[in-house]
C-alpha positions as CSV (number, residue, x, y, z in Angstrom):
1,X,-9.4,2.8,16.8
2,X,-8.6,-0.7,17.4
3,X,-4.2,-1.8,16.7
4,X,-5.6,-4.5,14.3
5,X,-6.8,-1.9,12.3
6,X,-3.7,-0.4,11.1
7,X,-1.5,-4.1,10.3
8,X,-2.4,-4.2,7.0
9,X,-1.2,-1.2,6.1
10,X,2.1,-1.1,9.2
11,X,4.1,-3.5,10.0
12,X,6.1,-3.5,13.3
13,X,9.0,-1.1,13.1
14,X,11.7,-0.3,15.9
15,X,13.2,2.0,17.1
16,X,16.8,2.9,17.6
17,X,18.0,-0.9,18.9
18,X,22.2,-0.8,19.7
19,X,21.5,-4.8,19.9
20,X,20.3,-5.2,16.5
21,X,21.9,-6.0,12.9
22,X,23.0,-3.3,10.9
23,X,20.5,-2.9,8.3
24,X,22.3,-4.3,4.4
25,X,20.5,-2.6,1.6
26,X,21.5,-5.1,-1.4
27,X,20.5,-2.8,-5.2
28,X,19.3,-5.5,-7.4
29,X,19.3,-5.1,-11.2
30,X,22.1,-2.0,-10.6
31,X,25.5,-2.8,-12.4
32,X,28.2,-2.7,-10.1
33,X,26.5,-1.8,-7.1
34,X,27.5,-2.5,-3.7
35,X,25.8,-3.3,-0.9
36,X,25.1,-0.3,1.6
37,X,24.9,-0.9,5.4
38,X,23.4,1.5,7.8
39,X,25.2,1.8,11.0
40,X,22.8,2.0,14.1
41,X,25.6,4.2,15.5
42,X,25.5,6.3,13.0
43,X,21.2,6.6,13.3
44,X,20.7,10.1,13.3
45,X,22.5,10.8,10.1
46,X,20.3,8.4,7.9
47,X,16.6,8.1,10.0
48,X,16.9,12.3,10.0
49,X,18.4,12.3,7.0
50,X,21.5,14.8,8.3
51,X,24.4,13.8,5.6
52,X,24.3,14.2,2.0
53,X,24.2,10.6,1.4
54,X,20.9,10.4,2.8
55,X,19.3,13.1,1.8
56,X,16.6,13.0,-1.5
57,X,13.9,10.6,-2.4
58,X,13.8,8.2,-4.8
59,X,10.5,5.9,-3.8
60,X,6.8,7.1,-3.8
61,X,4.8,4.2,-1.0
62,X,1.3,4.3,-1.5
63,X,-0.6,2.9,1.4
64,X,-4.4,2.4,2.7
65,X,-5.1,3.1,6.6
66,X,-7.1,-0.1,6.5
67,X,-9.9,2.3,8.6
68,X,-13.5,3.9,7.7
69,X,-12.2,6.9,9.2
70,X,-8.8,8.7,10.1
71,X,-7.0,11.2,10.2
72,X,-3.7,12.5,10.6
73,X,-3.9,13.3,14.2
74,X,-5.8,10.0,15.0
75,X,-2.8,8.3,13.1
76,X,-0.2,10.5,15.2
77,X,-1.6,8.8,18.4
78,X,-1.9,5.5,17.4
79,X,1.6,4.8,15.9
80,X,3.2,7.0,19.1
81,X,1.7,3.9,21.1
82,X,3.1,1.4,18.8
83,X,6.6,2.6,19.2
84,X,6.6,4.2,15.5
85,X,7.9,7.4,16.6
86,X,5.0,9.1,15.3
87,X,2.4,9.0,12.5
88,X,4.4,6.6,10.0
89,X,4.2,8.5,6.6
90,X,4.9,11.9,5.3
91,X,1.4,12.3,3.6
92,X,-2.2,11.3,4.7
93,X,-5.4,11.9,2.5
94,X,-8.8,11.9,3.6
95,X,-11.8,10.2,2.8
96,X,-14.7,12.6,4.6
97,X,-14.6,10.6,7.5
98,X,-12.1,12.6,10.1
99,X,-10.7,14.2,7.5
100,X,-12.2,16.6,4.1
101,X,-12.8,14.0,1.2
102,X,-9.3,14.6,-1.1
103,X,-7.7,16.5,1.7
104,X,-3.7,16.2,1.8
105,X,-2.0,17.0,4.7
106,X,1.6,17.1,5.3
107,X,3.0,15.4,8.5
108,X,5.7,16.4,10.9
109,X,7.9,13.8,8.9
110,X,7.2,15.7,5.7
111,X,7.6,19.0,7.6
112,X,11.0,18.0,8.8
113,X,12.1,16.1,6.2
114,X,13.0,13.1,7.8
115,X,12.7,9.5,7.4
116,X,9.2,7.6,7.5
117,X,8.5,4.2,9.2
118,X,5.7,3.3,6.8
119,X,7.4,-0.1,5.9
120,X,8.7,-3.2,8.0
121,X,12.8,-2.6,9.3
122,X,13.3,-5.6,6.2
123,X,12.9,-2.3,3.9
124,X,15.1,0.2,5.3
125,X,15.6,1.7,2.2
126,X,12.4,2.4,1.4
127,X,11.5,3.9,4.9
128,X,14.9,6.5,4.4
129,X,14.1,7.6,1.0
130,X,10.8,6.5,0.4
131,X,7.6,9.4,1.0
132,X,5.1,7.5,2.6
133,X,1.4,7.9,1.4
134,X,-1.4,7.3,2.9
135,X,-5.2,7.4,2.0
136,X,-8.1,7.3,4.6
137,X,-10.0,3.9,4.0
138,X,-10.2,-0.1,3.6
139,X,-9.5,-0.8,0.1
140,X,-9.4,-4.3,0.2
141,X,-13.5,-3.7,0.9
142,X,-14.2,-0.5,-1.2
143,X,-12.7,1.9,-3.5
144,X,-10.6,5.3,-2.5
145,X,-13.3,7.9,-3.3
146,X,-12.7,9.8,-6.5
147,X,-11.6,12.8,-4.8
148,X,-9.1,11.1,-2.6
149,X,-7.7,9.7,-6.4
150,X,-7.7,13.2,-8.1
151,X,-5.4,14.4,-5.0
152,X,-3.0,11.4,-5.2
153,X,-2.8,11.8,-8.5
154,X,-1.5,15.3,-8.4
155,X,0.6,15.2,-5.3
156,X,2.0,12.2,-6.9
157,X,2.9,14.9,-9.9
158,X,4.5,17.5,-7.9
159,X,6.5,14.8,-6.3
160,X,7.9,13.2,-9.2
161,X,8.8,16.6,-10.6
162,X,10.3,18.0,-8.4
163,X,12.5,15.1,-6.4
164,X,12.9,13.4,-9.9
165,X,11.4,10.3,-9.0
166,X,11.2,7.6,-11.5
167,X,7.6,6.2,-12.7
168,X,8.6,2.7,-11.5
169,X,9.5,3.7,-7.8
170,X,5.8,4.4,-7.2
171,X,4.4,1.5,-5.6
172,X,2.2,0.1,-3.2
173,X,3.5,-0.9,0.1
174,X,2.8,-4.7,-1.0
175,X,5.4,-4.4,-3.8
176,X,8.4,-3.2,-1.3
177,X,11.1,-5.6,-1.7
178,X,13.0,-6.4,1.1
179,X,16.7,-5.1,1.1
180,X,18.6,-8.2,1.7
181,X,18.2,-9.1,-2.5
182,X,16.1,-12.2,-1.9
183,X,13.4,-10.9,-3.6
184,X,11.4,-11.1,-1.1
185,X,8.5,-8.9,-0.2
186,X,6.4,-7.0,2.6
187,X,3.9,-9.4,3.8
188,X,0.8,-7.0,3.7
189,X,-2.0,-6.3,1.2
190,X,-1.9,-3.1,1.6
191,X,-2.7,-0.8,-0.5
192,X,-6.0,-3.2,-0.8
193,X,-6.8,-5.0,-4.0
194,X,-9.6,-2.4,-5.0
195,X,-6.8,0.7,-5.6
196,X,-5.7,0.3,-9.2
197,X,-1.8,1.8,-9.0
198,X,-2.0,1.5,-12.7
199,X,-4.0,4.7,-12.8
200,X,-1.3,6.5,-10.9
201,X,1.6,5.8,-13.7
């Protein structure tokens, strides 16, 4: 699988840096709502989610492997070399190519209930309490099978049941707004142009 692959769909995320900025998670369009940094000395407690503060999920990230073919274990191995601690999402779906067409399978992340690094470090938030998705295929070239939909569509369900997760907290990864309030968003086209999100609301 060649790394080139995979950028559409991951941006470069880091791991535990002492040198670097506390991450500032700014909640735009919430009255009174302050601004919520996240100590890198205090890093185990939000990236493994081990205090009540962090704990939950409130975002739904939808992504495309930007690949033919995948699977979770090819996924595993690729983002360990890139420094992502592991596969990057909670949640991978295949399209009969390394994986059974519509078949979900949990990652460790899921397993384990810990944070994801399925969007850039400008989205912290998202990455902490956001379940990363992601579905086996290029769909900036071709359409997710209609399998692969049907199984999104109900693990999408069960999600939003059971973690209470609003209808407009499902987006694609293009739609991730940084958390620094500029507005600003993820510089990728993933989930591809030819996955309609409107048929998952």
């Amino acid at each position: 699988m060649k790394a080139a692959n995979l950028f559409l769909s991951i941006l470069l995320i880091i791991s535990t840096p002492s040198y670097a900025q506390n991450p500032v998670v700014y909640y735009s369009g919430v009255e009174n709502s302050t601004p919520v940094e996240y100590l890198w000395s205090d890093y185990d407690s939000w990236y493994y989610k081990k205090s009540g503060a962090y704990k939950g999920w409130k975002y739904i990230i939808i992504h495309h492997s930007a690949t033919d073919a995948g699977s979770v274990k090819a996924f595993h191995k690729f983002h360990t070399q890139q420094g992502y601690g592991g596969i990057a999402y909670h949640f991978v779906i295949g399209n009969g190519n390394g994986m059974k067409d519509g078949e979900v399978q949990e990652t460790f992340r899921w397993k384990q209930q810990i944070s994801g690094t399925h969007v850039s470090v400008n989205a912290w938030d998202h990455n902490i309490f956001g379940i990363g998705i992601c579905l086996v295929g290029n769909f900036e070239s071709s359409p997710p099978t209609k399998s692969q939909m049907t199984a999104l569509r109900k693990l999408i369900s069960r999600l939003k049941r059971t973690y209470s997760i609003k209808t407009k907290n499902i987006i694609g990864h293009k739609y991730v707004k940084y958390d620094d309030a500029s507005g600003r968003k993820e510089q990728t086209a993933c989930p591809g142009k030819k996955l309609d999100l409107g048929k998952l609301k």
